[in-house]
C-alpha positions as CSV (number, residue, x, y, z in Angstrom):
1,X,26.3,18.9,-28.2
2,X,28.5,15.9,-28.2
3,X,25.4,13.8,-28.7
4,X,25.1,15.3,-32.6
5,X,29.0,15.5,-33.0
6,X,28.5,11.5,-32.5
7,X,25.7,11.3,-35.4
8,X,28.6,12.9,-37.7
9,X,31.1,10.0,-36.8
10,X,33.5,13.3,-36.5
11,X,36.1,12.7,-34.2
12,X,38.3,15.0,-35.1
13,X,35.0,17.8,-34.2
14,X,34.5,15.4,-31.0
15,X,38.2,16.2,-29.8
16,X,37.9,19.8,-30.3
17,X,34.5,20.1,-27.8
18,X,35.5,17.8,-25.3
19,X,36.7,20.2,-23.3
20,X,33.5,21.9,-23.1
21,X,31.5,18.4,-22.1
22,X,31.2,18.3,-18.4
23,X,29.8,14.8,-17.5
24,X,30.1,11.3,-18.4
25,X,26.4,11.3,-19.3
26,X,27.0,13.4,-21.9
27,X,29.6,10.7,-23.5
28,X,27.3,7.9,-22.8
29,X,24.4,9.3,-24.6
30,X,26.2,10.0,-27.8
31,X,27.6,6.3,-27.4
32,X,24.2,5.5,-28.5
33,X,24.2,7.7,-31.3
34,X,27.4,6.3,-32.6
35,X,25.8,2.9,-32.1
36,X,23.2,3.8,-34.0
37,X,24.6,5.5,-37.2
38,X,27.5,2.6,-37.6
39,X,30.2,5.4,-36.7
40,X,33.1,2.4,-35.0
41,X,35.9,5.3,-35.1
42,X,33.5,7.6,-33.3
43,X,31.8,4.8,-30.5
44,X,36.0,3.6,-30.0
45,X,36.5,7.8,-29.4
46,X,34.0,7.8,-26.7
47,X,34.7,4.7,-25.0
48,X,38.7,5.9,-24.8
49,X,38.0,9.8,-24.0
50,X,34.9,9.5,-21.0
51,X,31.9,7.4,-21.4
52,X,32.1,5.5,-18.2
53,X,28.9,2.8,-18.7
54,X,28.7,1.1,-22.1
55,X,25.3,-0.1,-20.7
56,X,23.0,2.4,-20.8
57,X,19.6,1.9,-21.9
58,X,18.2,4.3,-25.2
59,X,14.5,5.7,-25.2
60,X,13.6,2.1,-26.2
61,X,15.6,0.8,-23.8
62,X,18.2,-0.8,-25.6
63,X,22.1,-0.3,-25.0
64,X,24.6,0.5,-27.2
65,X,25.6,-3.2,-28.3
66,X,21.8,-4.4,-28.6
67,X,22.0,-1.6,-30.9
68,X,24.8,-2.5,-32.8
69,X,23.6,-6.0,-33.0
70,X,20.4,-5.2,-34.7
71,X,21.7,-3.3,-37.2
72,X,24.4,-5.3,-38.1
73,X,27.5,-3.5,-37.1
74,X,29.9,-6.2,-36.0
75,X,32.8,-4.0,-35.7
76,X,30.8,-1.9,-33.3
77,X,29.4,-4.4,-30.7
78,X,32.7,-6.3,-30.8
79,X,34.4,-3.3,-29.4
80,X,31.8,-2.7,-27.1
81,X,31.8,-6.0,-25.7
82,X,35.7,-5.3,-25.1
83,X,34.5,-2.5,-22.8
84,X,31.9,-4.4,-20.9
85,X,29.3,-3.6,-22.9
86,X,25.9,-6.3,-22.5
């Protein structure tokens, strides 16, 4: 659920069904969706409220700031290189 939340770039929707998220996983897979869709307000949201590894690897097996850094989002991979993110 969180994962499509994160395609939004809804925050305000993210904060309202975080309670009903029950693992990091979940946090860390819509990282990459926030990655992907440019969202820096959503991807600073999940790094802050439970995504615990900035370094997961996507279905192509790219992480988060690989991501970021292909499609241009500077804003993006500069805040995930703040939280560790390779």
């Amino acid at each position: 659920m969180l994962y499509h939340v994160a395609v939004s770039g809804d925050t305000k929707m993210a904060g309202i069904i975080k309670s009903h998220v029950n693992n990091a996983a979940d946090f860390n897979q819509a990282l990459h969706a926030a990655a992907r869709g440019g969202h820096d307000s959503m991807a600073e949201w999940l790094l802050t409220h439970g995504c615990d590894d900035p370094n997961t690897t996507d279905f192509a097996g790219n992480t988060p700031l690989q991501t970021a850094e292909k499609k241009g989002f500077r804003e993006i991979a500069e805040l995930l290189k703040k939280h560790g993110g390779k």
